[in-house]
C-alpha positions in Angstrom: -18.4 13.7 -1.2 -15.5 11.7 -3.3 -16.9 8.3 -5.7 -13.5 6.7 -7.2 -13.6 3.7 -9.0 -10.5 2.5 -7.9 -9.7 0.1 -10.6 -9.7 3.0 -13.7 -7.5 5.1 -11.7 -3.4 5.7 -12.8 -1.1 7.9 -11.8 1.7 9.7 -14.1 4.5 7.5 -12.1 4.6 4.3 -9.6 3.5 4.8 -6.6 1.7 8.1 -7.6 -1.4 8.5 -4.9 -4.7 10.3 -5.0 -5.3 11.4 -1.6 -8.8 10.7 -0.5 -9.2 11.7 3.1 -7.4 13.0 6.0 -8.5 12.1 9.6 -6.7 13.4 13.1 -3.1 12.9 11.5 -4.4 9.5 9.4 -4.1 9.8 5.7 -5.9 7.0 3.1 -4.1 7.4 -0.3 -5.1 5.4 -3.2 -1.9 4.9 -5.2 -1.6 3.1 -8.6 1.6 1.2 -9.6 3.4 -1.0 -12.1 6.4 -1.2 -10.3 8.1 -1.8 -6.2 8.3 0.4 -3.5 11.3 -0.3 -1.5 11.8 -2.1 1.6 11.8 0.1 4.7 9.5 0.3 8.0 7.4 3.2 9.3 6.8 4.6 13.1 3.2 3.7 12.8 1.2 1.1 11.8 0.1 0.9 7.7 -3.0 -0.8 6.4 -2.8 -2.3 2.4 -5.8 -3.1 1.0 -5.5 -4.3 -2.7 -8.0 -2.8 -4.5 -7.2 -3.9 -8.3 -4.5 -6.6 -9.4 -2.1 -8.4 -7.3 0.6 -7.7 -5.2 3.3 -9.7 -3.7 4.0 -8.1 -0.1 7.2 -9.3 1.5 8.1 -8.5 5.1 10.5 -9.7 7.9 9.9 -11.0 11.3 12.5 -12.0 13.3 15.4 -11.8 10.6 13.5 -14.2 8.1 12.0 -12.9 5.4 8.4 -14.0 4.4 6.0 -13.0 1.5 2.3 -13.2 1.2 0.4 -12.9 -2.7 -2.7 -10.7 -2.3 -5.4 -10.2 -4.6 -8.0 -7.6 -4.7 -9.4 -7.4 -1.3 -7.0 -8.5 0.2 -5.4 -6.7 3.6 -2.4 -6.5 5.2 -1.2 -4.7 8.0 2.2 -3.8 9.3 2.7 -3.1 12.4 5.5 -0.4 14.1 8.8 -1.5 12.7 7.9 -3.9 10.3 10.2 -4.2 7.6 8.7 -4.6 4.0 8.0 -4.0 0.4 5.1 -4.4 -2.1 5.7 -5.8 -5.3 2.9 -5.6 -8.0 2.2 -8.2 -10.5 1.5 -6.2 -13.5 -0.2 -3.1 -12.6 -2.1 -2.7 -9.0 -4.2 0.2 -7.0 -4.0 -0.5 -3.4 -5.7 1.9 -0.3 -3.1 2.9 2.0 -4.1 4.2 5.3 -1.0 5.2 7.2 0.1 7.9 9.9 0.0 11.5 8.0 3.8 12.0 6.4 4.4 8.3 6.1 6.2 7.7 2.8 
């Protein structure tokens, strides 16, 4: 049995994750940041769900490049070969839940 309250949770470095479960090659990470990931795409679908803060997720579709601002409780999903990038406003904790070895 795990109880986080996701909005007190940091992390030494951006990005840094606390994993809280894995199921059949699914991991959910809660991951703290103050800072941008980079853009790249994954071989399986990723599910964002901001948790604390805000977070400006950019993503291309058909060469064009679009952005969408979430808040907490917000979700967005990327599907196989979506290009993107998450870019907090301030500091943010967002649940990822993404195929196991996903980076």
């Amino acid at each position: 049995m795990k109880y986080i309250e996701s909005r007190t949770f940091t992390a030494p470095r951006a990005w840094g994750a606390l994993e809280l479960a894995s199921m059949n090659g699914i991991t959910a990470r809660l991951h703290w940041t103050d800072q941008p990931y980079e853009w790249h795409m994954n071989d399986g679908e990723e599910v964002f769900a901001v948790m604390d803060g805000q977070v400006r997720m950019d993503y291309r579709e058909n060469g064009e490049t679009h952005s969408v601002l979430m808040n907490a409780g917000d979700i967005f999903v990327a599907s196989v070969g979506t290009e993107h990038v998450a870019h907090p406003i301030g500091e943010a904790r967002v649940l990822v839940v993404e195929k196991a070895g996903s980076i």
